[in-house]
Steps between C-alpha positions, in 0.01 A plus 500: 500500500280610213465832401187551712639384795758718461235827476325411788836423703593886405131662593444241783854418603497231843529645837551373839229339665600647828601854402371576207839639327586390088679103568624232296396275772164475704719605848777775435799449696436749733185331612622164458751569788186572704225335445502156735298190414368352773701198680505270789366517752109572381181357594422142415166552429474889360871528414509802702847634620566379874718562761678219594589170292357276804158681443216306252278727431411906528240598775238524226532112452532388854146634531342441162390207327556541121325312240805545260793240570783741425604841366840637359630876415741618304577850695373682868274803407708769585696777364563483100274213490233651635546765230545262222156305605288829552639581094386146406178552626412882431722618267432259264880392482357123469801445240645431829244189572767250253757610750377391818380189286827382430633573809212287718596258166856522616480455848196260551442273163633245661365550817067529255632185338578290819121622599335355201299805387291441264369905424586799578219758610575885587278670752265712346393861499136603496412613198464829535831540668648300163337753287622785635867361493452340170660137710555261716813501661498179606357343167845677356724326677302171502513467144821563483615245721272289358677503154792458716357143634284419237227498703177619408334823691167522588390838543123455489486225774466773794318852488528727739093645551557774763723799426664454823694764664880519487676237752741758617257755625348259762633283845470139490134407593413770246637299266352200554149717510612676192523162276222314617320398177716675309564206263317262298640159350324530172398194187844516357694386840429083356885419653541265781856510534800757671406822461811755511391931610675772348473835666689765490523579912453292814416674819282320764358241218175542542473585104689192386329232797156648404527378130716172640193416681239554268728277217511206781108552529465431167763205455843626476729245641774749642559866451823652528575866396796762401542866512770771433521604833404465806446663862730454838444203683602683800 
């Protein structure tokens, strides 16, 4: 470690990404005795936590039909990771972004390799939204995982052209409403191959299979996608 490294490790020493508290490591051993990464048995389709082991799929995905093929988190959106997501995303903690990278890297390169992806595209903010919080979220992680792969990113292939309003604040059909021609494939999506989504959460989907659909439109093969967490399946 080089002198400057060593500054900036004294003025901006690492914390937890779950806490928030001065650690060596990304998850202090008090959190890393609770926070759970998500297991068997989840949804096929969403990777959703279930119920029971004998069930396929979550409720959402016995009565949907996605346009992605599949989707994989790394934790449920609860609790500390709730908290660590909301600091990602509004407290401009996005160091933690090449955390959650390695960690979908850790648990799922082999799983993105096995698909074939060919790139790697994070769902977008509108632009106005991205100005006032200086970044994507999304584009953070992607790129990091992307370095991770060696695959390339494409950032530029989708736009998002209505500033939408936030998921969370509306029931399911006003989601669906709510994204309706929010997106637009733009001249630098030229890929015909696997596409793989990076978001940062999954509720019902209707963010992730909006883009999906729109990429198949336009001649993506398949589309698969991965978040950091991810909503009950039950």
């Amino acid at each position: 470690m080089n002198l400057i490294e060593k500054c900036l490790g004294v003025l901006y020493p690492q914390t937890c990404c779950f806490c928030g508290k001065v650690s060596k490591e990304h998850i202090c051993k008090e959190c890393s005795e609770k926070i759970t990464y998500l297991e068997e048995p989840v949804c096929k389709k969403c990777g959703k936590p279930i119920r029971y082991e004998e069930q396929e799929y979550c409720s959402d995905c016995q009565n949907t039909v996605f346009f992605y093929e599949q989707g994989k988190s790394v934790w449920l959106h609860t609790g500390s990771v709730r908290w660590s997501v909301y600091q990602f995303k509004y407290h401009n903690r996005r160091i933690y972004g090449k955390f959650y990278a390695q960690e979908l890297f850790r648990l799922y390169g082999k799983w993105i390799r096995e698909n074939k992806i060919d790139v790697i595209i994070p769902i977008p903010l509108h632009k106005k939204r991205k100005r006032k919080r200086g970044y994507n979220q999304s584009e953070v992680i992607a790129r990091h995982l992307g370095k991770l792969l060696n695959l390339p990113v494409n950032a530029r292939a989708v736009v998002r052209v209505r500033n939408t309003k936030p998921q969370k604040e509306l029931s399911h059909k006003e989601r669906t409403r709510n994204l309706r021609d929010a997106f637009r494939v733009t001249k630098y999506w030229n890929e015909r191959g696997n596409v793989l989504l990076i978001d940062d959460i999954y509720t019902t989907g209707n963010t992730v299979d909006s883009v999906a659909k729109l990429l198949r439109q336009k001649g993506a093969n398949k589309v698969w996608f991965l978040t950091i967490s991810i909503g009950q399946g039950f």
